[in-house]
C-alpha positions in Angstrom: 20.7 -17.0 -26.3 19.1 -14.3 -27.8 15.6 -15.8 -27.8 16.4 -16.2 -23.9 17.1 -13.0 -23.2 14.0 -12.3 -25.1 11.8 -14.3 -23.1 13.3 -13.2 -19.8 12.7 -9.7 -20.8 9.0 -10.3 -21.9 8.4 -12.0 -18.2 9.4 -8.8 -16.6 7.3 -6.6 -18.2 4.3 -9.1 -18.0 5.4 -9.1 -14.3 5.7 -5.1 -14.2 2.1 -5.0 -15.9 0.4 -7.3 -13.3 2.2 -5.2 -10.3 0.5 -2.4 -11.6 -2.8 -3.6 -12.2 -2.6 -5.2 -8.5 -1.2 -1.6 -7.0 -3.9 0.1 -9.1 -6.8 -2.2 -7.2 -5.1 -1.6 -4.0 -4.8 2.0 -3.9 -8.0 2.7 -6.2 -10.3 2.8 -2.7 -8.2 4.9 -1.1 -7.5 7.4 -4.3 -11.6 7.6 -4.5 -11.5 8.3 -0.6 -9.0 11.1 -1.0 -10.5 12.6 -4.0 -14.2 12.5 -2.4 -13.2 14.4 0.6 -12.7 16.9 -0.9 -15.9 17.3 -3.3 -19.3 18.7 -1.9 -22.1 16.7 -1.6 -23.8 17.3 -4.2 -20.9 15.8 -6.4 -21.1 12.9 -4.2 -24.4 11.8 -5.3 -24.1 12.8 -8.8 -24.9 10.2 -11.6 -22.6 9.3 -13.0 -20.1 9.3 -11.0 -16.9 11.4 -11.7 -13.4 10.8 -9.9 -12.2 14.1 -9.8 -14.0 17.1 -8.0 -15.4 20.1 -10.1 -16.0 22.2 -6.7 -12.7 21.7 -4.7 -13.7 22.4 -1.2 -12.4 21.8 2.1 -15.7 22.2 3.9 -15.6 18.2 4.9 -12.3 18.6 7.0 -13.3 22.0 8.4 -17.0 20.3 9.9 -14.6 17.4 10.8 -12.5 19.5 13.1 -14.7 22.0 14.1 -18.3 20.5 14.8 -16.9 16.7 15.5 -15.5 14.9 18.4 -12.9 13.6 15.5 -9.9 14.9 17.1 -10.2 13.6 20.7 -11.2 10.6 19.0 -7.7 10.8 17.7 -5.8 11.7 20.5 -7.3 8.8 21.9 -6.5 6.3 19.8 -2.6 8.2 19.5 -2.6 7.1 23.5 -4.0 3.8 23.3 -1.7 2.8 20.5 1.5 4.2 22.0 0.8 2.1 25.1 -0.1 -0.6 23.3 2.7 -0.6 21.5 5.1 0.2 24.0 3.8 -2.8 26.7 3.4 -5.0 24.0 7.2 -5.2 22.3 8.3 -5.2 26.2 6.1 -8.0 27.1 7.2 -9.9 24.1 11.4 -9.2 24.6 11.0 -10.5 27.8 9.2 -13.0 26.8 11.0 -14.4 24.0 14.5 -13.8 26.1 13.0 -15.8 28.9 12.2 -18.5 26.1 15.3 -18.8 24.4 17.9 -17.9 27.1 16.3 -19.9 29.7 15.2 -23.9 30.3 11.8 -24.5 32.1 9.1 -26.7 32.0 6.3 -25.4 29.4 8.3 -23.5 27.6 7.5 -25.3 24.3 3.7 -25.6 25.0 3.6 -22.2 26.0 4.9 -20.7 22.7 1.9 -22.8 21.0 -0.4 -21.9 23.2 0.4 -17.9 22.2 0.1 -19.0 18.3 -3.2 -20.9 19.4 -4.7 -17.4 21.0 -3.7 -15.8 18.0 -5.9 -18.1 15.5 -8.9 -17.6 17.9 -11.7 -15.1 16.2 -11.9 -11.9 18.8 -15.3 -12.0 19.2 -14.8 -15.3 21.2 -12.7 -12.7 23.7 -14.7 -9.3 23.4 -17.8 -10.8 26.0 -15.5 -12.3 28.5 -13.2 -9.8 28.4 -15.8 -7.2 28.8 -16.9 -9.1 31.8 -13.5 -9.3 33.2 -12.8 -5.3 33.2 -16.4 -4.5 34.2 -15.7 -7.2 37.4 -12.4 -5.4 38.3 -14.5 -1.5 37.7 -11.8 -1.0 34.5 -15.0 -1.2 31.7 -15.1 1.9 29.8 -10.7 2.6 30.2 -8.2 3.5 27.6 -5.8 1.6 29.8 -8.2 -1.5 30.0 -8.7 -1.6 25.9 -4.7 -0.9 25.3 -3.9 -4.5 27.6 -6.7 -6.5 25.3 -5.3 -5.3 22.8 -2.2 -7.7 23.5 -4.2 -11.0 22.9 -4.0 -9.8 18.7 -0.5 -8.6 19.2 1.7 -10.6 21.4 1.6 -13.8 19.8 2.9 -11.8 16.0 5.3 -10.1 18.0 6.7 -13.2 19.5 7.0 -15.0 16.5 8.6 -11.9 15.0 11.4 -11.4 18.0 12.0 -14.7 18.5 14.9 -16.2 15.4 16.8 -12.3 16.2 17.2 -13.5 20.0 17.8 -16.7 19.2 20.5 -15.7 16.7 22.6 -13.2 18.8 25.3 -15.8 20.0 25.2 -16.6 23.9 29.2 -15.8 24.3 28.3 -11.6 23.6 25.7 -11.7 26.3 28.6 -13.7 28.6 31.3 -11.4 27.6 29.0 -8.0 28.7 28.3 -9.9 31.9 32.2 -10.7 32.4 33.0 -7.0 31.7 30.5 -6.3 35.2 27.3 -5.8 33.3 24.2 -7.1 35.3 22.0 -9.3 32.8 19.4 -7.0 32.8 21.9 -4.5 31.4 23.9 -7.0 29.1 20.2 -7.8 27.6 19.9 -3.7 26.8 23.2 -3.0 25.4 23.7 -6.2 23.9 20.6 -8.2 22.8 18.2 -4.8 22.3 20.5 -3.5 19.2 20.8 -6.5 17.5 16.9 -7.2 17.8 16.5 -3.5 16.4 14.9 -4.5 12.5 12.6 -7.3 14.4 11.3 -4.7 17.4 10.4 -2.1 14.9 8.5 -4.5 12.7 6.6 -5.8 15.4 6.2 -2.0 16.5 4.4 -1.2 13.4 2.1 -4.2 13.3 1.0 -3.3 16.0 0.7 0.2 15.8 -1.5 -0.9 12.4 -3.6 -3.5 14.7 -4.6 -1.0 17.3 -5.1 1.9 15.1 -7.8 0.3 12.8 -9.3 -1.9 15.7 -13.1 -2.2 16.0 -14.2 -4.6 17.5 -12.9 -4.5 20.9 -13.5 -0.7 21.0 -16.9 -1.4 20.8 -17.6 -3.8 23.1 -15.4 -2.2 25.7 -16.1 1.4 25.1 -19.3 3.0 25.6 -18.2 6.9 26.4 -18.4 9.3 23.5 -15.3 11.0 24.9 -13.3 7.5 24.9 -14.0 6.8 21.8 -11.0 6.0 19.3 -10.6 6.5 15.6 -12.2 3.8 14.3 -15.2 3.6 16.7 -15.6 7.5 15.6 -15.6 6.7 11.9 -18.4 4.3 12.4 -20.7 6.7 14.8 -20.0 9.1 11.9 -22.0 6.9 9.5 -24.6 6.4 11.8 -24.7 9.4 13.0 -24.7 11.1 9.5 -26.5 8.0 7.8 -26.0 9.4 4.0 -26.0 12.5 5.2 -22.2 13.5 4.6 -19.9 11.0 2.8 -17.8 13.8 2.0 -17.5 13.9 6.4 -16.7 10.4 6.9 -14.3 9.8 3.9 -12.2 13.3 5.2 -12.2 11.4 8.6 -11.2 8.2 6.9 -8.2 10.4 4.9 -7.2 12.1 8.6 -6.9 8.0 10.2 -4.9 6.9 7.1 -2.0 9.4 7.5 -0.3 8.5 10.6 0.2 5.5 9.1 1.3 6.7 5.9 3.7 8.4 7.7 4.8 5.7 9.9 5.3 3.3 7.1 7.7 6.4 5.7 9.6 6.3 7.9 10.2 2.7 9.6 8.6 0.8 6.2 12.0 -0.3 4.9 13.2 -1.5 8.0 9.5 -3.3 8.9 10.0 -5.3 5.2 13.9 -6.3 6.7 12.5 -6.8 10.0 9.9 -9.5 8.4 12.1 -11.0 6.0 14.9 -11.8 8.4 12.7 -13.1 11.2 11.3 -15.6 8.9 14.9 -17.3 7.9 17.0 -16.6 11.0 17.1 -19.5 13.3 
């Protein structure tokens, strides 16, 4: 018994050990990131290399802000992913109610079909999506990017909301609609609070999607003034070419902390959200 307990004690810290070496390799980009910004350039392109800055400066954020389209790239992208997010989880409740609540030919094929589009590489999109908007005169819109942004979002989100609708028994629904609620209104007060863990990790995936998306923003955006975070980053480094990494890594630390912030809040609830929704049903 003893030699057990032993054992099971050595496996946790072996376990403890490799956790922290993989969180050490995760985070050891984004601690160099951090760190850079705030170093001049010279200590950028000193040899060798040092992690932490002997000249602490904020001269990087202040160029950022100041001579930089950086925050209307921002607001930008703030718009584009609140829209996104906010037509994409009601697209998908509807969706998934319509699915599970209701009997219709297709349904089954077109569940697949919404896992199929989500396997496709977006570049096979990009061009005739691009053609699509510019034939409708919507190339070069916010609005436009937001709704392609659906074809990498629904199909997660569906798959997330699904098991919570299918679990809420039928008979609560019934009993709201007894009591005079409409079904529209029964599906609010009844079915949205239940589904509350599943919409809010489907609301951060996608937040997290849209935010660090680059390829569609730059086949459908070609106005500096539209341009959203990531699209910004990447003019940066052409723009600057090797000029200023200490520019483009204070951008990079200014994109990472809404979502820093985000996962602060709603994180616990996302890792429920994505446990539950893969055992329910």
């Amino acid at each position: 018994m003893h030699t057990f307990g032993r054992r099971a004690k050595l496996e946790r810290v072996a376990l403890a050990i490799v956790a922290l070496v993989t969180l050490f390799i995760v985070l050891f980009p984004l601690i160099w990131m951090l760190l850079a910004s705030f170093k001049p350039n010279v200590e950028l392109f000193q040899r060798p290399p040092r992690m932490l800055p002997q000249d602490f400066t904020w001269e990087h954020y202040v160029e950022l802000f100041r001579f930089t389209s950086f925050p209307l790239y921002f607001l930008n992208t703030v718009m584009v992913a609140i829209f996104a997010c906010i037509l994409g989880i009601t697209v998908s409740l509807l969706g998934v109610y319509s699915i599970t609540r209701f009997k219709f030919i297709g349904a089954k094929p077109f569940t697949f079909a919404m896992l199929f589009i989500y396997m496709l590489p977006p570049i096979l999109l990009a061009i005739p999506f691009f053609q699509i908007w510019f034939n409708l005169g919507m190339n070069n819109s916010l609005v436009a990017l937001s709704i392609t942004y659906l074809t990498i979002t629904l199909p997660f989100s569906l798959w997330i909301l699904r098991p919570y609708i299918e679990s809420i028994p039928r008979s609560l629904e019934e009993a709201g609609m007894i009591d005079g609620c409409t079904r529209f209104k029964a599906f609010v007060l009844v079915i949205l609070p239940q589904a509350v863990p599943g919409v809010m990790a489907a609301f951060v995936f996608t937040f997290v999607v849209v935010w660090n998306e680059l390829l569609y923003a730059l086949v459908l955006i070609s106005d500096e003034s539209k341009r959203t975070v990531s699209l910004g980053i990447a003019s940066l480094i052409l723009e600057t070419s090797v000029y200023s990494w200490g520019l483009v890594n204070a951008a990079g630390v200014v994109a990472t902390v809404p979502i820093l912030i985000l996962f602060a809040f709603v994180g616990r609830m996302m890792v429920a959200g994505l446990g539950a929704g893969a055992v329910k049903g």
